[in-house]
N, C-alpha and C positions, 0 to 999 in steps of 0.2 A: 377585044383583046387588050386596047391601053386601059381600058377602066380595070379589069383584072391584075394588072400589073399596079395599077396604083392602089386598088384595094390591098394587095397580096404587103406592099412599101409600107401601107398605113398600119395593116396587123402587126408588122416585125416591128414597126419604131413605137406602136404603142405598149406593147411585152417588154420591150426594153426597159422604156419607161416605168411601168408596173414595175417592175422586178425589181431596176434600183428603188421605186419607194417602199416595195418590199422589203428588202434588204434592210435601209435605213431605219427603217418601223423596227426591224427586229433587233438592232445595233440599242437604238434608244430602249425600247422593252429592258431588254440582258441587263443594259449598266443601272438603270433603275431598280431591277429585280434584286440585282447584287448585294448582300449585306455579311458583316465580320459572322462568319461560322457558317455561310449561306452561299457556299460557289456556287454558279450558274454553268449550265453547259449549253454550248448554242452549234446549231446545226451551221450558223453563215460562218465561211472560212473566214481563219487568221488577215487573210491578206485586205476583205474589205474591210475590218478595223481597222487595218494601217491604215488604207485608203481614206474613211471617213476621218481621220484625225491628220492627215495628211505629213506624216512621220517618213524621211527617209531612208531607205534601204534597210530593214531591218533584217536580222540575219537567221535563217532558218534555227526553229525552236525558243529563240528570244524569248524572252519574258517583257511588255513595255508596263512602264507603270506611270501612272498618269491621276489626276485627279479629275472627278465627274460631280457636282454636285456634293461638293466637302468629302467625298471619300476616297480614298487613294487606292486605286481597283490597280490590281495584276493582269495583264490578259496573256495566254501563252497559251500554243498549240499542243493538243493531245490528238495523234494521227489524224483525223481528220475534223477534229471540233474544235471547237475555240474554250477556252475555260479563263471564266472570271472570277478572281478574289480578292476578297483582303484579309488582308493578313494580318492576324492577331496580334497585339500587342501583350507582349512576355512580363513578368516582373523585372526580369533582370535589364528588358529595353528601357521601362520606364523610369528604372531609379538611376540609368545615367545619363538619361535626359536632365 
């Protein structure tokens, strides 16, 4: 009986496990994938992005913007996906830089 209960402890803490380096694999994948004309849509909710970038209280539908690897990615929730972009740079942005 105690060996079944510590097997049964060992399954749930190692799913856990998995699933956060799941998750994280699929965070790194996304922002990598991302490029200007090239949104990404990803199945891991909005909320483990905040998580993995460790950003406070963000407010439902937010948009955060952040840079990854030189590019300045958008993340923002569409019902239940997360959606990454970046966002085009305009004529009219550039000539008043």
């Amino acid at each position: 009986m105690l060996e079944t209960i510590a097997v049964f402890f060992l399954v749930i803490i190692s799913w856990i496990n998995w699933s956060r380096y799941y998750v994280q694999k699929q965070i790194r994948k996304s922002l990598s994938e991302v490029e200007v004309g090239k949104p990404v849509r990803s199945l891991v909710q909005f909320k483990h992005y905040v998580r993995y970038f460790k950003l406070l209280k963000p407010k439902e539908g937010e948009v955060i913007i952040f840079e990854y690897l030189d590019k300045e990615i958008h993340i923002g929730q569409d019902d239940k996906e997360t959606v990454l972009y970046i966002k085009e740079n305009t004529e009219e942005e550039t000539k008043e830089d």
